[in-house]
GULORO-993223 format. One record per atom (N, C-alpha, C): residue number from 1; residue in one letter; chain; atom name; x, y, z. Coordinates in pm, whole numbers, plus 50000, padded with zeros to 5 digits. Each point is the difference from the previous one (the first is absolute). Layout:
// residues N
REC, k, r, c, a, c1, c2, c3
REC, NUM, A, A, CA, X, Y, Z
...
// end
This chain:
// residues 127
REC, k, r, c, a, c1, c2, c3
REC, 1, X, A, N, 46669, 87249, 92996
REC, 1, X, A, CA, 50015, 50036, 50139
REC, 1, X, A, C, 49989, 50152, 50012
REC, 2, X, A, N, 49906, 50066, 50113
REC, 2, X, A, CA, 50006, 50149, 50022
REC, 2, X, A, C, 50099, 50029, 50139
REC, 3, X, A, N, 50096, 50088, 49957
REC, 3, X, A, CA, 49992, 50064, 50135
REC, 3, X, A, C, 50042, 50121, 49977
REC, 4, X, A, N, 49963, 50030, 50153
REC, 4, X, A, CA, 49977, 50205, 50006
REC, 4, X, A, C, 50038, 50004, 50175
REC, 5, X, A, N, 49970, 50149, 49997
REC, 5, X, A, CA, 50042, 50068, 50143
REC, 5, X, A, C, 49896, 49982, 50071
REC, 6, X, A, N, 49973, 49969, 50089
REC, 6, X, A, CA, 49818, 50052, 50055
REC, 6, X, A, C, 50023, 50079, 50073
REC, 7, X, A, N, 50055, 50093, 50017
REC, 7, X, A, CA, 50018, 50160, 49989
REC, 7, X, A, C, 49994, 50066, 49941
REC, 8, X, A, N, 50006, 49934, 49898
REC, 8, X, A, CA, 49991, 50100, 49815
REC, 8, X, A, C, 49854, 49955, 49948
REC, 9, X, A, N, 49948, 49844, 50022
REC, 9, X, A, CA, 49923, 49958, 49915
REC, 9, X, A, C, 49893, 49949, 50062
REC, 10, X, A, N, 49903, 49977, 49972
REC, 10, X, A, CA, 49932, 49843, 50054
REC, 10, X, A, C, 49908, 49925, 49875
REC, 11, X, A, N, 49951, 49912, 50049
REC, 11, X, A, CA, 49964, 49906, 49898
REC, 11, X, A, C, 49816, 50005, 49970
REC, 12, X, A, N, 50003, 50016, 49850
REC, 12, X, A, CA, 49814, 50006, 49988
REC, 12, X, A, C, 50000, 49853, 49944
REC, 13, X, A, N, 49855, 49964, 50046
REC, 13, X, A, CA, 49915, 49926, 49919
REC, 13, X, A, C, 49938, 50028, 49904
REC, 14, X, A, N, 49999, 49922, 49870
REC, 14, X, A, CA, 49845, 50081, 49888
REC, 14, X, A, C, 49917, 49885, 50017
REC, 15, X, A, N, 49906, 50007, 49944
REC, 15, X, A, CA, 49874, 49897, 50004
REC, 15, X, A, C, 50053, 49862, 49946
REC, 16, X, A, N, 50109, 49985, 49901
REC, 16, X, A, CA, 49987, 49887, 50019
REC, 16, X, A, C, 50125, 49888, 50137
REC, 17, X, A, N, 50003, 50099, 50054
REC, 17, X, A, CA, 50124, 49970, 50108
REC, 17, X, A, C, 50136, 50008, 49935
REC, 18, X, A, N, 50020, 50070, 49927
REC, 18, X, A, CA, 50162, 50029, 49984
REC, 18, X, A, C, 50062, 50119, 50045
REC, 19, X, A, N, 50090, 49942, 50086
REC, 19, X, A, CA, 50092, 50115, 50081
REC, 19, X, A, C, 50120, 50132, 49911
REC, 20, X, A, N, 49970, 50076, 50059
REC, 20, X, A, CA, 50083, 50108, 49919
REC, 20, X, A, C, 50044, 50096, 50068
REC, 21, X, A, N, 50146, 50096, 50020
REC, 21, X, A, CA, 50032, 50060, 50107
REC, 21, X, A, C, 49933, 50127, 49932
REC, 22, X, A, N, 49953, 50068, 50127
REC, 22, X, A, CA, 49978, 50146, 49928
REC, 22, X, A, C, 50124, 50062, 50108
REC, 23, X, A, N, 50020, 50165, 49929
REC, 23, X, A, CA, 50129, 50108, 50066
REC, 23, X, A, C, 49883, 50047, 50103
REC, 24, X, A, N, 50029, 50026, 50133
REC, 24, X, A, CA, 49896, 50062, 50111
REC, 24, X, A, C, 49948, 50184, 49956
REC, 25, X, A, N, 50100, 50022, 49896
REC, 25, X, A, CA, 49952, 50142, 49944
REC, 25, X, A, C, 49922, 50009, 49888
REC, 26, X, A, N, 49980, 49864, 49908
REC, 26, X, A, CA, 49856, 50004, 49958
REC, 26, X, A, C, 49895, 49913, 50073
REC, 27, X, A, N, 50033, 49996, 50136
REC, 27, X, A, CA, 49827, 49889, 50043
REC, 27, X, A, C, 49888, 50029, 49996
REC, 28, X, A, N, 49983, 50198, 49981
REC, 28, X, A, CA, 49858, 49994, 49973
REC, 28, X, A, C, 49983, 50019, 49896
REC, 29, X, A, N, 50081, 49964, 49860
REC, 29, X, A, CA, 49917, 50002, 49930
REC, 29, X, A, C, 49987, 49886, 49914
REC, 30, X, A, N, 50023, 49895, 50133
REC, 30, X, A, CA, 50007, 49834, 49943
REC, 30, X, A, C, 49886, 49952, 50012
REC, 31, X, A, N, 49930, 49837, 49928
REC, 31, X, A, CA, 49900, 49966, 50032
REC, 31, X, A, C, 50022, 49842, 50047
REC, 32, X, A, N, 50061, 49954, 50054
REC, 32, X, A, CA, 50001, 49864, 50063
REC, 32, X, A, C, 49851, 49954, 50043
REC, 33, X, A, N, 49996, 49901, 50052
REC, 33, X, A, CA, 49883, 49978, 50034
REC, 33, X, A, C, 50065, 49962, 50137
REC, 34, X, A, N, 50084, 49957, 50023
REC, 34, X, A, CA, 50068, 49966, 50161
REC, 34, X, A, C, 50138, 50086, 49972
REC, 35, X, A, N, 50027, 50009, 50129
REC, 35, X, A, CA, 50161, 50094, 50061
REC, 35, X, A, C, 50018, 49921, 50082
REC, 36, X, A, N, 50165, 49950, 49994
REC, 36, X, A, CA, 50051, 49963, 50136
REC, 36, X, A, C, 50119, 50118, 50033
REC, 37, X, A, N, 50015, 50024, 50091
REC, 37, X, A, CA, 50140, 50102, 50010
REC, 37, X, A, C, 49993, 50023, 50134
REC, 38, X, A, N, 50140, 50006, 50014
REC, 38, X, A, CA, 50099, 50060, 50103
REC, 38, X, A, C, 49996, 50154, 50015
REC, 39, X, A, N, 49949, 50041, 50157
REC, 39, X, A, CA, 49994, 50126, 50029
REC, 39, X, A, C, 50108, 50036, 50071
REC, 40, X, A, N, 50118, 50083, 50002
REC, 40, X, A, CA, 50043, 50065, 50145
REC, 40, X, A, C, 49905, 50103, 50050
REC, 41, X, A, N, 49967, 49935, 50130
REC, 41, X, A, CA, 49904, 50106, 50050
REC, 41, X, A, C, 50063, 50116, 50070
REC, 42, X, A, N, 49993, 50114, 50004
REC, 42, X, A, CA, 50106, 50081, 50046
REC, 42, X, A, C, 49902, 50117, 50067
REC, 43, X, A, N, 49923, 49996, 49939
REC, 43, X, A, CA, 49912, 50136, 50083
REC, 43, X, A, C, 49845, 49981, 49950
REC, 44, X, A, N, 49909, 50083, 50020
REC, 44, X, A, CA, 49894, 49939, 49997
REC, 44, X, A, C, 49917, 50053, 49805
REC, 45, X, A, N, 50128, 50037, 49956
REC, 45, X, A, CA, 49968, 50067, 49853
REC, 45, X, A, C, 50037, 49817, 49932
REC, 46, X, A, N, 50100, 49915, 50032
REC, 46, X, A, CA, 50064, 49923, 49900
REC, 46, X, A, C, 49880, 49883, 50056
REC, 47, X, A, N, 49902, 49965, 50071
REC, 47, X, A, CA, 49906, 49933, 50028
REC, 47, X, A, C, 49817, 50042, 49975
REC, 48, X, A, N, 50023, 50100, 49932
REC, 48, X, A, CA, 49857, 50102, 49921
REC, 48, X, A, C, 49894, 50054, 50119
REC, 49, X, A, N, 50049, 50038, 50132
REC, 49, X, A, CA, 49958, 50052, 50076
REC, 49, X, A, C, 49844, 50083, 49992
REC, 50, X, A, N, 50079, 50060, 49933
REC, 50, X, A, CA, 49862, 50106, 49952
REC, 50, X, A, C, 49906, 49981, 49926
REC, 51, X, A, N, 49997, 49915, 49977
REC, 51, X, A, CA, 49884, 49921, 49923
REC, 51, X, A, C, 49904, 49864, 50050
REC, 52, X, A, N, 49906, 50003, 49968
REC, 52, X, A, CA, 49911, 49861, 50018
REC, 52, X, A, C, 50045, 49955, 49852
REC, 53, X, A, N, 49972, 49825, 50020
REC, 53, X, A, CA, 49986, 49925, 49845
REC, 53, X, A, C, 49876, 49858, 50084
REC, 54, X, A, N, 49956, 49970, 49838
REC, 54, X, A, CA, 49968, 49842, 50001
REC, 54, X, A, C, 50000, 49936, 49909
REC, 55, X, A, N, 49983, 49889, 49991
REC, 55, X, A, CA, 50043, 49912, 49849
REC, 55, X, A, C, 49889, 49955, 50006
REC, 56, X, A, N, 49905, 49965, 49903
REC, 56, X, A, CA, 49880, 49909, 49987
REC, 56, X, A, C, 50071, 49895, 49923
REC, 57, X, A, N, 50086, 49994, 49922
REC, 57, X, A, CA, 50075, 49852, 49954
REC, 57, X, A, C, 50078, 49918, 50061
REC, 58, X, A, N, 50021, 50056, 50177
REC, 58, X, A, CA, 50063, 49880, 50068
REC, 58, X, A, C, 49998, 50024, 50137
REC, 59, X, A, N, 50068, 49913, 50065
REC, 59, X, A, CA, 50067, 50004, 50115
REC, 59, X, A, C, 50112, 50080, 50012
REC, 60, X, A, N, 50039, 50103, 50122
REC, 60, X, A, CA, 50155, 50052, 49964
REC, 60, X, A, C, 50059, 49889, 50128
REC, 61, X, A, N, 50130, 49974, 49948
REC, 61, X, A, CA, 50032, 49993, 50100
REC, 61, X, A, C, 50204, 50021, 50053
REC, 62, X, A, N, 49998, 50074, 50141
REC, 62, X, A, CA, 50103, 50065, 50031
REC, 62, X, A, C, 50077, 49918, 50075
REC, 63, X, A, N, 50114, 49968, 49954
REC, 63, X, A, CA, 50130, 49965, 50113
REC, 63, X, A, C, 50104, 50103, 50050
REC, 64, X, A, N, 49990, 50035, 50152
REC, 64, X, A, CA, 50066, 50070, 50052
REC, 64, X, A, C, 50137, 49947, 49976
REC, 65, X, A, N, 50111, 49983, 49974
REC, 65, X, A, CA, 50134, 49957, 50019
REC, 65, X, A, C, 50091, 50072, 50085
REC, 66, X, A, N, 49976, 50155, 50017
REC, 66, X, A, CA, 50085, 50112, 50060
REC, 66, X, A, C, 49891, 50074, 50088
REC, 67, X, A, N, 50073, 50051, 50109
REC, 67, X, A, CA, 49853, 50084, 50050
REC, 67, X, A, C, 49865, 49973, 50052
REC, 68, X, A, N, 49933, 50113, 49996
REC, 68, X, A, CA, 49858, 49974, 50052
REC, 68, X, A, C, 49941, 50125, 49901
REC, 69, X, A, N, 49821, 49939, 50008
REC, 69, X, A, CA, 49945, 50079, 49892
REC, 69, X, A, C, 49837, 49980, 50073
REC, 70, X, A, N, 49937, 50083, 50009
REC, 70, X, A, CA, 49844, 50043, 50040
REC, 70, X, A, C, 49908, 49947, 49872
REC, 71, X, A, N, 49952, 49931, 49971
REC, 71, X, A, CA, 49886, 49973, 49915
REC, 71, X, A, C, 49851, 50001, 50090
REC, 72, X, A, N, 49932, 50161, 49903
REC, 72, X, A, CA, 49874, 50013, 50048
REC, 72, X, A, C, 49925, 49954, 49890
REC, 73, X, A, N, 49842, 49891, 50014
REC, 73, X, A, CA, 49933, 49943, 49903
REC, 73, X, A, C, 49845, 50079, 50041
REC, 74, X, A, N, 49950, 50033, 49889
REC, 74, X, A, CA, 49850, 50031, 50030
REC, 74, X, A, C, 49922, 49970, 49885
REC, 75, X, A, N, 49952, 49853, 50062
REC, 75, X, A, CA, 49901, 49965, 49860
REC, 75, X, A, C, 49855, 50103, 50015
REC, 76, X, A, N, 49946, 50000, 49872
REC, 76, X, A, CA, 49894, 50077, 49973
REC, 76, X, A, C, 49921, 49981, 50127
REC, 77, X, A, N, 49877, 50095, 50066
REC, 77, X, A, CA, 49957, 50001, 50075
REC, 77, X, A, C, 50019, 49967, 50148
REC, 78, X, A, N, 50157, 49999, 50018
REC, 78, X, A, CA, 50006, 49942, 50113
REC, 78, X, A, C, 50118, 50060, 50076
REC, 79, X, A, N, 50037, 49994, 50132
REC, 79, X, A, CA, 50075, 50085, 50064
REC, 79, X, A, C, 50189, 49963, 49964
REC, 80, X, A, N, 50042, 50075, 50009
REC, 80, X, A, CA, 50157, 50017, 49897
REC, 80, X, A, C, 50082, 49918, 50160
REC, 81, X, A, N, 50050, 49907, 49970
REC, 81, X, A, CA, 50084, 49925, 50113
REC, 81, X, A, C, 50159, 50039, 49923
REC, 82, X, A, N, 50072, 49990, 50119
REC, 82, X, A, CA, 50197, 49993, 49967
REC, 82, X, A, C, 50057, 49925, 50096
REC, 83, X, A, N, 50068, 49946, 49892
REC, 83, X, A, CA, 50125, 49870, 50097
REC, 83, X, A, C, 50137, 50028, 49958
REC, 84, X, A, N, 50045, 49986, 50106
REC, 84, X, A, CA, 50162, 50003, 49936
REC, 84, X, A, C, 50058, 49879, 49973
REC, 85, X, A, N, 50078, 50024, 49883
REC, 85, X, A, CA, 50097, 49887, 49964
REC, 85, X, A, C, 50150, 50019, 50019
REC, 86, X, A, N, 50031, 49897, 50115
REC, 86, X, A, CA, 50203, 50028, 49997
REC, 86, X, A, C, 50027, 49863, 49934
REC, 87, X, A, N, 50147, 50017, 49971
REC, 87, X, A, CA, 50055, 49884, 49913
REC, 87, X, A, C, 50081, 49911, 50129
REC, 88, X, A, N, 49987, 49893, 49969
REC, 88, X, A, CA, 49939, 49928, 49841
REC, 88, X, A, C, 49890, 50044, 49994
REC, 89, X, A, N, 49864, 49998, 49946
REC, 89, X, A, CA, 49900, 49956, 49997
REC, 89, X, A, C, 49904, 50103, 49876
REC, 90, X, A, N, 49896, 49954, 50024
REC, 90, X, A, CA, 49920, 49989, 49857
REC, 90, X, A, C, 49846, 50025, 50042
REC, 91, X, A, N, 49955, 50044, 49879
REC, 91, X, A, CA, 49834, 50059, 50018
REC, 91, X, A, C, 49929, 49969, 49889
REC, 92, X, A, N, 49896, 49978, 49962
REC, 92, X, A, CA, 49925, 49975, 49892
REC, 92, X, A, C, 49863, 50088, 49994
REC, 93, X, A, N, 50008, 50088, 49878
REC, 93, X, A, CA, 49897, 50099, 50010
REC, 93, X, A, C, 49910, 49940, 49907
REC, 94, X, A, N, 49860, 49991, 50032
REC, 94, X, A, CA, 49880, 49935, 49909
REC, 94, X, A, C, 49993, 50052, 49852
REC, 95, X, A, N, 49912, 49944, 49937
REC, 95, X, A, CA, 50013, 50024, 49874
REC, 95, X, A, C, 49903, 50161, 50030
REC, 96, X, A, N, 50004, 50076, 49920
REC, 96, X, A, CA, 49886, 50146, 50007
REC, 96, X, A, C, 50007, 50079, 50127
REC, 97, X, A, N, 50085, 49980, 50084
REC, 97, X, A, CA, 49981, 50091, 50140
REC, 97, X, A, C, 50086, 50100, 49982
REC, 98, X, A, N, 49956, 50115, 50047
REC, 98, X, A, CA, 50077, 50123, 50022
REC, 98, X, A, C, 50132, 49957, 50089
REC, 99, X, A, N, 50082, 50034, 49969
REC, 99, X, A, CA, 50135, 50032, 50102
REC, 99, X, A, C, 50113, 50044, 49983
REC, 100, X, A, N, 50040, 50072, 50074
REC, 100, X, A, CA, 50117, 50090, 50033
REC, 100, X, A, C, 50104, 49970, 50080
REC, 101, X, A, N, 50148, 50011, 49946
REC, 101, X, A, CA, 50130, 49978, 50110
REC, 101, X, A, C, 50048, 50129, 50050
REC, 102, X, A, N, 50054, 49969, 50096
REC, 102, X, A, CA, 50090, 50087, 50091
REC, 102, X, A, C, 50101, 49944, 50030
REC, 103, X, A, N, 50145, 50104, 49992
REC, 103, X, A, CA, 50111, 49918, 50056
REC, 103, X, A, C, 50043, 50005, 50167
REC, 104, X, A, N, 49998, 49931, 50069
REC, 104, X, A, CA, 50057, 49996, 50126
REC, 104, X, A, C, 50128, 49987, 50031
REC, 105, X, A, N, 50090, 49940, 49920
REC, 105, X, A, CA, 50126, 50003, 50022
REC, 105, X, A, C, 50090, 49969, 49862
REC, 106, X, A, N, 50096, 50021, 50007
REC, 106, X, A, CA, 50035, 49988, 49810
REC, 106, X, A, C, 50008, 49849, 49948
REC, 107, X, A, N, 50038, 49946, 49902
REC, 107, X, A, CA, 50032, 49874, 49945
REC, 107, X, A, C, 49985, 49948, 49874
REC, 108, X, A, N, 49924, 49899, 49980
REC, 108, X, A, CA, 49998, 49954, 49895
REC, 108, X, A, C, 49883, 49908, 49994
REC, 109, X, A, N, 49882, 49993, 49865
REC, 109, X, A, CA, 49927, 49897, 49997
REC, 109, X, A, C, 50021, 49978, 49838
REC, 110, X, A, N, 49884, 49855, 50013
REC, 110, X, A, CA, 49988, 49982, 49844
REC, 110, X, A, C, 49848, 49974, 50004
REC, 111, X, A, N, 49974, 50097, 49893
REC, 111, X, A, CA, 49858, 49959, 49944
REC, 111, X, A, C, 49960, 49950, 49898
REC, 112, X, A, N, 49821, 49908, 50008
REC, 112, X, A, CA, 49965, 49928, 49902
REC, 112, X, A, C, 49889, 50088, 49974
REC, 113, X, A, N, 49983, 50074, 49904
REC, 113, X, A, CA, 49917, 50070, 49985
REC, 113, X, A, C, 49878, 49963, 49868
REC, 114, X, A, N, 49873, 50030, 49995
REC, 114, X, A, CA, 49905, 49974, 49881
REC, 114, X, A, C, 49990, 50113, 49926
REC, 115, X, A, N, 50043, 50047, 49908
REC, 115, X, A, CA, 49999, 50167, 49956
REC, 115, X, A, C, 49889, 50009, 49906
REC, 116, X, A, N, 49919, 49896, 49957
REC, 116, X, A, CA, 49921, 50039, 49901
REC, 116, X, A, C, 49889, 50015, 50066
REC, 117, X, A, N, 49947, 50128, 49945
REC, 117, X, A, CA, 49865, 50101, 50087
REC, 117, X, A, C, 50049, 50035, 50076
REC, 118, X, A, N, 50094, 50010, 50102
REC, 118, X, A, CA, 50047, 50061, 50093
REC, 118, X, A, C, 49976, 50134, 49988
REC, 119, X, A, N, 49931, 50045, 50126
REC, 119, X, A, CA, 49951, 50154, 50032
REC, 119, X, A, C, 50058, 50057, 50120
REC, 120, X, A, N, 49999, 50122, 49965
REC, 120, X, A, CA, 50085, 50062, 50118
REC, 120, X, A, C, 49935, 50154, 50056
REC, 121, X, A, N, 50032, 50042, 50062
REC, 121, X, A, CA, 49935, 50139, 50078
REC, 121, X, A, C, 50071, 50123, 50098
REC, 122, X, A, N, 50050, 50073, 50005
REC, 122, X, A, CA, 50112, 50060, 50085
REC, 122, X, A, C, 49867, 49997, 50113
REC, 123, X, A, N, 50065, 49991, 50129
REC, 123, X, A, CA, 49974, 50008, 50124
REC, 123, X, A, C, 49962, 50161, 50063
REC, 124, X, A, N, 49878, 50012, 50054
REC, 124, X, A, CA, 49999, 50120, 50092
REC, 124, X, A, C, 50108, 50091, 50094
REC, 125, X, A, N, 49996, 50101, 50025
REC, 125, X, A, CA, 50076, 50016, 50114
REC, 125, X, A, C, 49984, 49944, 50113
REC, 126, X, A, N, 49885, 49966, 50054
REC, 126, X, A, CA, 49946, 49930, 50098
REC, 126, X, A, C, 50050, 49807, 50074
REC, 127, X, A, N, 50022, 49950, 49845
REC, 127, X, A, CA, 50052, 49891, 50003
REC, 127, X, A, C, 50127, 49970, 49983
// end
């Protein structure tokens, strides 16, 4: 049996699907192939604001539980749309699309994330 904080921890996948907690102060220099974890969202730094990502190994997908949160998506060649998500509720970002969160109000989600290949990009001033 595992258990941990998911404030302290969250849980990787490796390839062959076995779960393992990683500490949130080494996550980058973990290699899961999936992340699930518990965010407090608190400002727009603890939700990666400043950055674009995409996963070419999956689907992400976000459950609002606390709060509200801006998800902007811009697949390749095509114009960058944003929806907001309040809780309850939930969003599913495609496998390979650019996208970026913003926090709108504080709370809490949990994410299912694909981390392998996952690419990332800091954001313009503009955006």
């Amino acid at each position: 049996m595992l258990t941990f904080d998911p404030q302290e921890r969250v849980i990787g996948f490796d390839e062959a699907r076995r779960a393992s907690d990683i500490p949130l102060a080494k996550l980058s220099q973990a290699t899961p192939e999936w992340l699930v974890a518990l965010i407090e969202t608190v400002d727009d730094h603890s939700v990666d604001a400043g950055f674009w990502e995409r996963h070419p190994g999956g689907d992400k997908i976000l459950y609002v539980l606390e709060g509200r949160i801006a998800v902007t998506m811009a697949p390749e060649g095509e114009q960058a749309t944003t929806l907001t998500v309040s809780a309850p509720g939930a969003c599913l970002i495609p496998r390979d699309v650019w996208h970026r969160l913003r926090l709108l109000s504080p709370g809490r989600m949990l994410c299912v994330t694909p981390r392998a290949g996952t690419q990332d990009r800091a954001c313009s001033g503009d955006e």
